[in-house]
C-alpha positions as CSV (number, residue, x, y, z in Angstrom):
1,X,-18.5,13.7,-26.1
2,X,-19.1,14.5,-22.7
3,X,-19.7,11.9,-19.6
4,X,-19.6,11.1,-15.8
5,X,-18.0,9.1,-14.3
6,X,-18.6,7.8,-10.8
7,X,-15.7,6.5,-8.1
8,X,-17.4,5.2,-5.0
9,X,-15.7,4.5,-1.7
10,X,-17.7,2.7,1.2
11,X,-18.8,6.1,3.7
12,X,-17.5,4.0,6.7
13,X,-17.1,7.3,8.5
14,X,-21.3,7.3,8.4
15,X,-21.3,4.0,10.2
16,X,-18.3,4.2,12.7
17,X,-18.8,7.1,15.0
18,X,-16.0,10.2,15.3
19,X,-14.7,9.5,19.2
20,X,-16.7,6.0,19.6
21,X,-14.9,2.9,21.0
22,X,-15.0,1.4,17.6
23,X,-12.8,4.6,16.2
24,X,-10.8,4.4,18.3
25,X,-9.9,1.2,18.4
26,X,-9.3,1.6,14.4
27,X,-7.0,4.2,15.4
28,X,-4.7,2.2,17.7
29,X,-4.6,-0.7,15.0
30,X,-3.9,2.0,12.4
31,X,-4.1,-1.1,9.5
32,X,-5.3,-4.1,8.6
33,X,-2.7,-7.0,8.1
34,X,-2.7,-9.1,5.3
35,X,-1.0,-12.5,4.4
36,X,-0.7,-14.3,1.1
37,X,-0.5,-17.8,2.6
38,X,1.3,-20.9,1.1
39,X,0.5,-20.0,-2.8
40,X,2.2,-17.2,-3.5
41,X,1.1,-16.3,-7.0
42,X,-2.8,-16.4,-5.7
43,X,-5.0,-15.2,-2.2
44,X,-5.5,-19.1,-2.0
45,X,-4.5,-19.9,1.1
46,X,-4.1,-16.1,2.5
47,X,-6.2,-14.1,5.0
48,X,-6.4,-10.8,6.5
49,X,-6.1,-9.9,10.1
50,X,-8.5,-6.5,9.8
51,X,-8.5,-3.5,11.4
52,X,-12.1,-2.8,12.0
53,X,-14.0,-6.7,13.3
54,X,-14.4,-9.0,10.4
55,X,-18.4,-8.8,10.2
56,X,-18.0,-5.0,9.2
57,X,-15.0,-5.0,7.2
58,X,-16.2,-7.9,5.1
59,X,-20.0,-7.6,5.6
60,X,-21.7,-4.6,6.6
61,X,-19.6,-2.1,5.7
62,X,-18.3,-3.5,2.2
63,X,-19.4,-2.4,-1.2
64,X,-21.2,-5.8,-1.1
65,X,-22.9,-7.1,-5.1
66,X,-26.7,-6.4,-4.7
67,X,-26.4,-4.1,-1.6
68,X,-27.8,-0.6,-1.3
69,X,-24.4,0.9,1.1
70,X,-23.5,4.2,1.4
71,X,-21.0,5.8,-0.4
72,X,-18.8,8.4,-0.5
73,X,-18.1,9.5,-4.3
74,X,-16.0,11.5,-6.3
75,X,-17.6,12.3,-9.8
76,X,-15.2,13.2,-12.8
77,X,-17.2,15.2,-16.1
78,X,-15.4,14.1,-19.1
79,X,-15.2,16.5,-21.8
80,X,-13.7,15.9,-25.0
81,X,-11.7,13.0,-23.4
82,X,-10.2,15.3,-20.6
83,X,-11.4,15.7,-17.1
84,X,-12.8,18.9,-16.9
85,X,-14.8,19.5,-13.5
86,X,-14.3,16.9,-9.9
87,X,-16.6,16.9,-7.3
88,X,-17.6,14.9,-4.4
89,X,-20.8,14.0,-2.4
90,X,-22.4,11.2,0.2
91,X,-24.3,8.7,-2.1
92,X,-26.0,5.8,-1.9
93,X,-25.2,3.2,-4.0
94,X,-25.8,-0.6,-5.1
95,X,-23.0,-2.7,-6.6
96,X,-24.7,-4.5,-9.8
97,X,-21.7,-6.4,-11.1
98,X,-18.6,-7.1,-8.0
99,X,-15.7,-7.8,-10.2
100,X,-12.0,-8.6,-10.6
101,X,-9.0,-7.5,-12.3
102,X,-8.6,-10.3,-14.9
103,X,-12.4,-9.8,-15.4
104,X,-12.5,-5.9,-16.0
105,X,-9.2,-6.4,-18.3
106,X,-11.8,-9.3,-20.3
107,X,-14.4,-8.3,-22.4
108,X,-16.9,-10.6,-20.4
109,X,-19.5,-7.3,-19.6
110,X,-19.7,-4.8,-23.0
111,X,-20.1,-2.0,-19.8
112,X,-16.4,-3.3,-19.1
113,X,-15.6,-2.8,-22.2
114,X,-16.8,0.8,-22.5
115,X,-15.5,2.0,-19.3
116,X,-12.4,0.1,-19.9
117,X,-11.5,2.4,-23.4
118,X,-12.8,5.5,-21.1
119,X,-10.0,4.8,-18.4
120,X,-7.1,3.9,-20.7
121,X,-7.6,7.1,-22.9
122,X,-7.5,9.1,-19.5
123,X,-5.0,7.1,-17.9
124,X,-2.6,6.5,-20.6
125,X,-2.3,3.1,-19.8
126,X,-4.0,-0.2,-20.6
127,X,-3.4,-2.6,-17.6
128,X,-6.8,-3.3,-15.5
129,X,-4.7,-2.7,-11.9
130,X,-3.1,0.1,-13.8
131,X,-6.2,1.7,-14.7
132,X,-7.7,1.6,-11.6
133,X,-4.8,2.9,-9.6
134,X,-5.2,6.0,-11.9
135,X,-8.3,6.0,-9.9
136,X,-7.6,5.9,-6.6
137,X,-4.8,8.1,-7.6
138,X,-7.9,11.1,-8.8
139,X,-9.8,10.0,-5.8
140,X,-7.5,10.9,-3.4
141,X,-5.8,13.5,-4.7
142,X,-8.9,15.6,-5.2
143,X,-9.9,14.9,-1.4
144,X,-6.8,16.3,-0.7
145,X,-7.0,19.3,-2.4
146,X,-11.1,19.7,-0.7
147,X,-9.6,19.2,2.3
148,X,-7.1,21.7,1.9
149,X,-9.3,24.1,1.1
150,X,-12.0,23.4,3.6
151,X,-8.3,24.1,6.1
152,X,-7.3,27.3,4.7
153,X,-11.4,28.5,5.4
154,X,-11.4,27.5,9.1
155,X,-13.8,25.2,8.4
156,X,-12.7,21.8,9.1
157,X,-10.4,20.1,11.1
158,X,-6.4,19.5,9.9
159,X,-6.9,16.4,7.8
160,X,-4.2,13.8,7.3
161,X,-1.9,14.2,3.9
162,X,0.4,11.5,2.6
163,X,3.5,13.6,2.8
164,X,6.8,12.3,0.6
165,X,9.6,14.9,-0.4
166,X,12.2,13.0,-1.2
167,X,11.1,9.8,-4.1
168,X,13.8,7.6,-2.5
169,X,12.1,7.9,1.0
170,X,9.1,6.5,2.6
171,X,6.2,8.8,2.8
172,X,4.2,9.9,6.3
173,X,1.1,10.9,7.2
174,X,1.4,14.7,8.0
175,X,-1.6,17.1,9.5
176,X,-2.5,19.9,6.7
177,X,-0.6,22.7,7.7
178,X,-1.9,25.5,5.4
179,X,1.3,27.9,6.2
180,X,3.6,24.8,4.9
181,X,1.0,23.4,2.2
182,X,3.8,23.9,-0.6
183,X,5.8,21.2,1.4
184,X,3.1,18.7,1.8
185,X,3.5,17.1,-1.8
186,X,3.8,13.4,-3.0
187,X,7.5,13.2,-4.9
188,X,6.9,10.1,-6.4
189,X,3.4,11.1,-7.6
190,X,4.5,14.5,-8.8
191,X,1.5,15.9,-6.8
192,X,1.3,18.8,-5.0
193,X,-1.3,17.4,-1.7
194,X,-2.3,13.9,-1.8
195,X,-4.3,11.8,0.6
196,X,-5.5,8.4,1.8
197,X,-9.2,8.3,1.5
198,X,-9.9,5.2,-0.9
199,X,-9.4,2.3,1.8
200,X,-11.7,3.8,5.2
201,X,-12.1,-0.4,6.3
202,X,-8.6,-0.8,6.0
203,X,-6.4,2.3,6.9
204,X,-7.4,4.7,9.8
205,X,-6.7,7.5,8.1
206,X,-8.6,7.1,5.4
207,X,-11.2,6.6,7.8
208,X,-10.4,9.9,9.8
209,X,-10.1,11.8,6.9
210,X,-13.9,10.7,5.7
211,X,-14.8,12.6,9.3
212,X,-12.4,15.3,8.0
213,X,-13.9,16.0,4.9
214,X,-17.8,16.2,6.2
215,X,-16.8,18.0,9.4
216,X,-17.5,15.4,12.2
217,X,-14.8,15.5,14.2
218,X,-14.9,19.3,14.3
219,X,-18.9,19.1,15.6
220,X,-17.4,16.6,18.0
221,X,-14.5,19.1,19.5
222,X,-17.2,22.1,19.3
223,X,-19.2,19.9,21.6
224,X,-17.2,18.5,23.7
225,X,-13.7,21.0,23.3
226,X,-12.1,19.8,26.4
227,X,-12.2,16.2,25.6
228,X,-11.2,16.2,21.8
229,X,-11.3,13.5,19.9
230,X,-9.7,10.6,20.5
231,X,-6.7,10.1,22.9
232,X,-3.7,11.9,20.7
233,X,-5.6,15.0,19.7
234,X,-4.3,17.8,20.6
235,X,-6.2,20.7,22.6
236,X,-9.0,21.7,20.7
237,X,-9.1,18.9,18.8
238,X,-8.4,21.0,15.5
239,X,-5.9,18.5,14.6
240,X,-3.8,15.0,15.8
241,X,-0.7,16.1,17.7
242,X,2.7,15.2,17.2
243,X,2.8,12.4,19.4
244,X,-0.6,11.2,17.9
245,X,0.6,11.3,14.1
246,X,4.1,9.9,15.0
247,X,2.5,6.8,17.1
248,X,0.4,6.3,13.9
249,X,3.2,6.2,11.2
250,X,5.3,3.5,13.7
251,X,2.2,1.4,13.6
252,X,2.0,2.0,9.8
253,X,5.9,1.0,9.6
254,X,5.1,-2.2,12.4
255,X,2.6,-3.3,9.7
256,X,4.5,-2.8,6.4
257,X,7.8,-5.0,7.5
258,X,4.9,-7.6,8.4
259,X,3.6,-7.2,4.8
260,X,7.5,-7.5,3.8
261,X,8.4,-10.4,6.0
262,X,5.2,-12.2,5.3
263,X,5.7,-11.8,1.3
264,X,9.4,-13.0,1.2
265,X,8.3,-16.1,3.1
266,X,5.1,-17.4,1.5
267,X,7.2,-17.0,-1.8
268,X,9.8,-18.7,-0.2
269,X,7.3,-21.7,0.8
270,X,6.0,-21.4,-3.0
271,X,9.4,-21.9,-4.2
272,X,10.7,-24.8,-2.3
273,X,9.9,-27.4,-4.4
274,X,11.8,-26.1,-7.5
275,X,13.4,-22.6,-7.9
276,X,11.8,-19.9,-10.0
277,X,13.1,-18.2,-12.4
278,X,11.8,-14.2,-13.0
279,X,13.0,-11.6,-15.6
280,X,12.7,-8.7,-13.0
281,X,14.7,-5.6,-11.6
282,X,16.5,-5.8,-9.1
283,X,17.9,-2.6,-6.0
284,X,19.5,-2.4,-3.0
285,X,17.9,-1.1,0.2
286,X,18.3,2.6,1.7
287,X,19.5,0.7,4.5
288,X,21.7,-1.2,2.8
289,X,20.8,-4.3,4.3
290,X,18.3,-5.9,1.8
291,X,17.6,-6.2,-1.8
292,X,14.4,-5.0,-3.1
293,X,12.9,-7.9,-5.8
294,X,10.2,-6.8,-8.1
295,X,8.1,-10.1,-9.4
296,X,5.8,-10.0,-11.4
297,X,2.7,-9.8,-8.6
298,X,4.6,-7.9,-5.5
299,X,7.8,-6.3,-4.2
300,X,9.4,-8.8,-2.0
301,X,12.4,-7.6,-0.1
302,X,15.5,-10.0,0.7
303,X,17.9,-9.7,3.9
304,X,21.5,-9.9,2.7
305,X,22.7,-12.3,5.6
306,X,26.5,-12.0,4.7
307,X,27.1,-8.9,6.5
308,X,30.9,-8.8,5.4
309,X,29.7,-8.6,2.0
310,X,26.3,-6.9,2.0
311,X,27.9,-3.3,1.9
312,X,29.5,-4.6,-1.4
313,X,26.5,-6.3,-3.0
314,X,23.9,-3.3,-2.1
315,X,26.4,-0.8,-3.3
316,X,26.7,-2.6,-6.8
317,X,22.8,-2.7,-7.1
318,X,22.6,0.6,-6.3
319,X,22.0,1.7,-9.8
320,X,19.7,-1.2,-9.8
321,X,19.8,-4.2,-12.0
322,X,17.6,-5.9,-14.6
323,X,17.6,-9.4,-16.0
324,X,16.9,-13.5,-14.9
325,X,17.3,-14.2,-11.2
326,X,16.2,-17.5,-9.7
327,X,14.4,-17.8,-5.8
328,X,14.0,-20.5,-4.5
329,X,12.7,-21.5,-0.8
330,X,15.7,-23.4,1.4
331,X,14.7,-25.1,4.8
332,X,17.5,-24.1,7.1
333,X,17.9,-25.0,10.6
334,X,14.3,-25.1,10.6
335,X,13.4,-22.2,9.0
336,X,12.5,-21.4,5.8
337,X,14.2,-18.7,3.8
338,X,13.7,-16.9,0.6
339,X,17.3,-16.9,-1.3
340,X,17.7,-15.2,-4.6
341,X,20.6,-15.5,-6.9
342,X,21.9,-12.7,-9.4
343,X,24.2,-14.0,-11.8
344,X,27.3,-12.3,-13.0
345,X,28.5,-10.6,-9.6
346,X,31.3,-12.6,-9.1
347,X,34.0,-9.4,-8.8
348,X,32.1,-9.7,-5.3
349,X,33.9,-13.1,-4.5
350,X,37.0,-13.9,-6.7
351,X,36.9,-17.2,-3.9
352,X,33.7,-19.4,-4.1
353,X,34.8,-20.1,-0.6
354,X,34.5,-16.3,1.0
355,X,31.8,-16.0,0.0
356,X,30.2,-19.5,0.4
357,X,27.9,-19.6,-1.9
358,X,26.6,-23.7,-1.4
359,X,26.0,-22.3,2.5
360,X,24.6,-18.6,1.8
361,X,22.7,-18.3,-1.4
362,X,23.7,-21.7,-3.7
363,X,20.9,-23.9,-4.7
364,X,23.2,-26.8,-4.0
365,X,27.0,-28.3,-5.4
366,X,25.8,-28.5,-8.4
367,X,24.7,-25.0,-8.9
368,X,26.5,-21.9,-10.7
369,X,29.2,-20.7,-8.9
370,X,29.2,-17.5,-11.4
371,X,26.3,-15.7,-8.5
372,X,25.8,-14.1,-5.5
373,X,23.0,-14.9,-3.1
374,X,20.9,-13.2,-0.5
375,X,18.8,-15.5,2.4
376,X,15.4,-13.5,3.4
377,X,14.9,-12.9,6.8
378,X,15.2,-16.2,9.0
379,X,11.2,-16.5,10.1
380,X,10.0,-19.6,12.0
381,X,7.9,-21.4,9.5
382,X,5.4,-22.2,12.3
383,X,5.5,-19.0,13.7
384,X,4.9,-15.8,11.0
């Protein structure tokens, strides 16, 4: 059979002014901040710090249950159990039913239900979170693609792609260049242009590329040409600069190790009572500095403090490594720190004592000795 179906983003670009104070302050916070606070395996307890002011970003500006708010939406025709046609418009919308994960996983709403069989015959998988990354994954991706076409016609300003050519590095934010389009993909998405434009009250350049897409920021810059934009445009205001974009991606890299450092020590707080034990994988770092952890609700990345033998340890988890590993949260000269044993790496230290396990990574004298341990990165528990 045939059917619509409707993926609605808040239009915060209708609300916050191209070139306002309010954009650009967005622009030089780049992100908001978030923290999972003392319960690791819930938001009980966490917070955000936002990038746009809290009484927008959680109020006026939020898809809100029972709220007419405008929207900007991206309408998939199903045919035959295929997406056939994409296209996009302003909407205005009202949220009937704000849910959850757990709850559209449930069959608590029949519509759930019926949406639910929708997604996982087009997405292939049958996870709620799952599902609806496949589609944020559509949503962006199409922008993308408008945007690059609305680029190659003169039409619009240089939006912002998510640029990543290499899966084992860290992706960018890049300017569309239409000449070098066919080196703008996402390597770990296998996509040929993808975007941000599914989190505007959150990431700045979601928010910019929402003025992109529906040509504000060019009216501004025909208006007002010598001024551009915002502070970082470059002449013309066709497009962010160089110096711009790159001030933007270290922001976005200030706020990720936050995300990282603030992750390995709220599990570390949730885990100092008794150490947990996870059936997860396992990888060095690029870096070669940290191990990457994959629980079961995040990716929480551990500093190996032995720097004699981190080389060793990163370069046998290279390849990666799957199975049981215990964390646990250890209160050490008055910091608390995420450790995480791997068992079986004991080639690494033939001598307990080199490698001092009971000081770096044991769990105590009468823990294995048949392990090698990595502390997380020694944060101030009072201090973030």
């Amino acid at each position: 059979g045939k059917c619509r179906i409707g993926i609605h983003v808040a239009d915060v670009a209708s609300r916050v002014p191209a070139g306002s104070a309010l954009f650009g302050w967005a622009k030089l916070r780049a992100s908001s901040a978030y923290h999972h606070g003392p319960h690791a395996d819930s938001d009980e307890g966490g917070g955000s710090v936002p990038m746009l002011p809290p009484t927008l970003a959680h109020g006026a500006l939020s898809l809100a249950e029972n709220q007419p708010r405008p929207a900007v939406t991206v309408w998939l025709d199903v045919e035959d159990g295929k997406v056939v046609r994409r296209s996009h418009a302003r909407t205005l919308i009202t949220n009937k039913c704000a849910t959850t994960y757990s709850a559209f996983g449930s069959d608590v709403f029949p519509r759930f239900a019926r949406a639910r069989v929708l997604l996982q015959q087009l997405a292939g998988t049958d996870a709620a979170e799952e599902l609806v990354a496949w589609t944020m994954i559509e949503y962006n991706s199409y922008l993308a693609s408008a945007m690059a076409e609305a680029a190659k016609l003169g039409t619009a300003a240089a939006g912002l792609l998510r640029v990543q050519d290499d899966p084992d590095k860290a992706a960018t934010y890049q300017a569309i260049s239409v000449a070098n389009l066919a080196q703008q993909g996402h390597a770990r998405l296998g996509l040929s242009l993808y975007s941000h434009m599914s989190s505007p009250i959150r990431r700045f350049a979601d928010l910019y590329n929402q003025h992109v897409l529906f040509g504000s920021i060019r009216a501004l810059q025909i208006a007002h040409p010598v001024l551009g934009v915002v502070e970082g445009a470059s002449e013309g205001g066709a497009e962010m600069d160089a110096d711009g974009l790159a001030a933007m991606n270290a922001r976005c890299d200030e706020v990720k190790r936050y995300h990282s450092v603030s992750d390995a020590m709220s599990l570390a707080y949730a885990c100092r009572g008794k150490p947990r034990s996870f059936f997860t994988s396992v990888e060095g770092s690029d870096d070669g500095k940290s191990l990457v952890v994959y629980t079961a609700s995040r990716r929480v990345r551990v500093q190996l403090r032995d720097t004699y033998f981190a080389a060793a340890i990163a370069a046998h988890l290279a390849q990666g490594f799957e199975g049981q590993v215990e964390l646990c949260g250890v209160l050490k000269s008055g910091r608390t720190q995420l450790r995480v044993r791997i068992p079986g790496v004991t080639e690494l230290a033939p001598r307990r004592e080199i490698l001092g396990v009971d000081d770096m990574g044991g769990f105590g004298h009468d823990g294995p000795r048949d392990a090698v341990a990595a502390e997380a990165m020694g944060t101030e528990a009072a201090g973030g």
